[in-house]
C-alpha positions in Angstrom: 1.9 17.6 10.1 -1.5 18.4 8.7 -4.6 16.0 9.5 -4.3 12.5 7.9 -7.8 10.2 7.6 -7.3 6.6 7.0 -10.1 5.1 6.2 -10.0 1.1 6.8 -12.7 -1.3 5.8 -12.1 -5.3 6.1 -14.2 -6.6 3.8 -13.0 -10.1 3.9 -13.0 -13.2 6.3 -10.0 -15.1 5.0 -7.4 -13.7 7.7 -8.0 -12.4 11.0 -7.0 -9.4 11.1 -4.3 -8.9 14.3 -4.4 -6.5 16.8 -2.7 -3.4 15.8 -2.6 -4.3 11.9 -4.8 -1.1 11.7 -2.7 1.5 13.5 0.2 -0.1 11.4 -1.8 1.0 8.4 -2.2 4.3 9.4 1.2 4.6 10.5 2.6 3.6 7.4 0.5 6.1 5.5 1.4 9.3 7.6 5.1 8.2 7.7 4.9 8.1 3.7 3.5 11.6 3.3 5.8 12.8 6.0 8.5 11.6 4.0 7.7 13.4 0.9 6.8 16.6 2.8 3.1 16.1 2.2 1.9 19.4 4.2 -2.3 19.4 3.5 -4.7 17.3 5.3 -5.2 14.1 3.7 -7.8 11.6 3.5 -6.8 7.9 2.0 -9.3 4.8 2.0 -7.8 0.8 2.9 -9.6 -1.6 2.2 -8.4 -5.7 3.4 -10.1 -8.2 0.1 -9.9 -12.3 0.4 -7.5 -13.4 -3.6 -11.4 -13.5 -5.4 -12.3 -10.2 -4.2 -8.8 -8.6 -5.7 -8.7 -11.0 -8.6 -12.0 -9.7 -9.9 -11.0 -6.0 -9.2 -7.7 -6.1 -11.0 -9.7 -7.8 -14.3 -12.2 -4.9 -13.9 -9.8 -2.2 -13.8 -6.6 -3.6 -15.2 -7.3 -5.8 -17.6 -5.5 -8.8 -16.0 -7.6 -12.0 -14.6 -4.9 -12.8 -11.6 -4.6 -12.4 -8.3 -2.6 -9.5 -7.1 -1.1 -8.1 -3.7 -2.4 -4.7 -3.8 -4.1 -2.6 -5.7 -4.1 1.2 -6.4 -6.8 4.3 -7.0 -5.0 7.2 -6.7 -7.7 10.2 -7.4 -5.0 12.8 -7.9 -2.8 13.5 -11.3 0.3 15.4 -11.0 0.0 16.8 -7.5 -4.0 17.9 -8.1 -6.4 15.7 -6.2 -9.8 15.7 -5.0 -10.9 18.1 -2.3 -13.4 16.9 0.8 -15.4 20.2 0.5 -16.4 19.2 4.3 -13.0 18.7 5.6 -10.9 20.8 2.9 -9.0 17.4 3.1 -6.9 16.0 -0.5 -8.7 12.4 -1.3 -5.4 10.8 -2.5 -7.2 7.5 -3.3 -8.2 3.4 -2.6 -5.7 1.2 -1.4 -6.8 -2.5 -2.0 -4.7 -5.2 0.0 -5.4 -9.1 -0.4 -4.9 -10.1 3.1 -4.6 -13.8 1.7 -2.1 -13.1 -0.2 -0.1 -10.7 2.3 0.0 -14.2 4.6 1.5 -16.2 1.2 4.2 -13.4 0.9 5.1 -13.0 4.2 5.9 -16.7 4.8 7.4 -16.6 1.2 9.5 -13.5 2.2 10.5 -15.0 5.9 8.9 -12.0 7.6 6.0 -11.1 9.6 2.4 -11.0 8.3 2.6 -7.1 10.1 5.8 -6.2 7.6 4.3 -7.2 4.5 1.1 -5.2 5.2 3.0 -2.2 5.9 5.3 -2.4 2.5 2.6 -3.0 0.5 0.7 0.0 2.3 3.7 2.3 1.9 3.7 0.6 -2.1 0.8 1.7 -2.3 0.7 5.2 -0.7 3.9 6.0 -3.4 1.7 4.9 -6.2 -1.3 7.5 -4.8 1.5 10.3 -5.0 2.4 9.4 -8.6 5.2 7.2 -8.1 5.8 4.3 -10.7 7.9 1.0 -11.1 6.2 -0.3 -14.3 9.1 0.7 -16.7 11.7 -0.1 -14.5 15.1 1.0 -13.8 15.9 4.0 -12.0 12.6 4.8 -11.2 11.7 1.8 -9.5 14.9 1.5 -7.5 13.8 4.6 -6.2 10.2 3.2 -5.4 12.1 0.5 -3.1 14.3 3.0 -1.7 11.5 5.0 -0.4 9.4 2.1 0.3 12.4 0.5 2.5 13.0 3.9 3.8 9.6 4.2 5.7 9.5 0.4 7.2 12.8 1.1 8.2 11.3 4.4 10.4 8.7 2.4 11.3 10.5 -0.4 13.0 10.0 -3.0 10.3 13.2 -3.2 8.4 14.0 -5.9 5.7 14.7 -9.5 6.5 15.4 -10.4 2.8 16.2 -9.4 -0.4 12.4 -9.8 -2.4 15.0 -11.5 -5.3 13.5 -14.8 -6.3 15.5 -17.4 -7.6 14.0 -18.5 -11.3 12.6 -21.4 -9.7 10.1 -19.5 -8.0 8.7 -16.5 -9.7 
């Protein structure tokens, strides 16, 4: 497999960050584009926010005043991304995770604080490749598939369904 570069900034003090969150992280992102036969060097940017920090990025850039899980920048469109001219490497894009709220989930969710980082990585990673859920349906059964499909490789599969009863959405 061709060079990946994961670039991880924590730019938050909320959670501690554990030991071996990071390698996860990068795990997670070379077991995505392993899975979907990714074959150029790759370079992909994480960055850990506290709930303000994502809150005011997703009203920036989406329009919506809430806090949110993670966030995407993908810097490609249909397969064409952004070239490192001093690496020849494809920038695929920002992935923005609220460590604060990864803790809420995973006690929500009844799994580790390690799992939920890495779904929401490999989440993530699928959105930077072009992947959607928005409309529903097919395609985002497919998202989970593939999403379910890399924790499972990497040794994190799921504990529970992510159905919430009406009660708590």
């Amino acid at each position: 497999m061709e060079k990946i570069k994961v670039i991880i900034d924590n730019k938050q003090k909320a959670v501690k960050i554990p030991t071996g969150l990071r390698m996860l992280v990068r795990r997670c992102c070379n077991a995505v584009l392993r899975m979907e036969n990714f074959g150029s060097p790759a370079e992909i940017s994480v960055t850990f926010v506290d709930n303000e920090q994502i809150r005011k990025l997703n009203a920036q850039y989406r329009n919506k005043d809430v806090v949110t899980d993670v966030l995407s920048f993908p810097m490609g469109e249909n397969g064409v991304y952004d070239i490192n001219h001093s690496t020849g490497a494809k920038i695929l894009g920002d992935i923005v995770i609220s460590m604060e709220k990864a803790v809420e989930q995973a006690k929500r969710y009844g799994h580790s604080l390690e799992r939920e980082v890495g779904y929401l990585t490999a989440h993530s990673m699928l959105h930077l490749l072009g992947y959607t859920h928005e409309a529903g349906g097919l395609q985002k059964v497919r998202m989970r598939e593939k999403e379910e499909q890399v924790m499972t490789e990497l040794g994190l599969p799921s504990t529970s369904s992510y159905v919430l009863d009406d009660d708590e959405e």
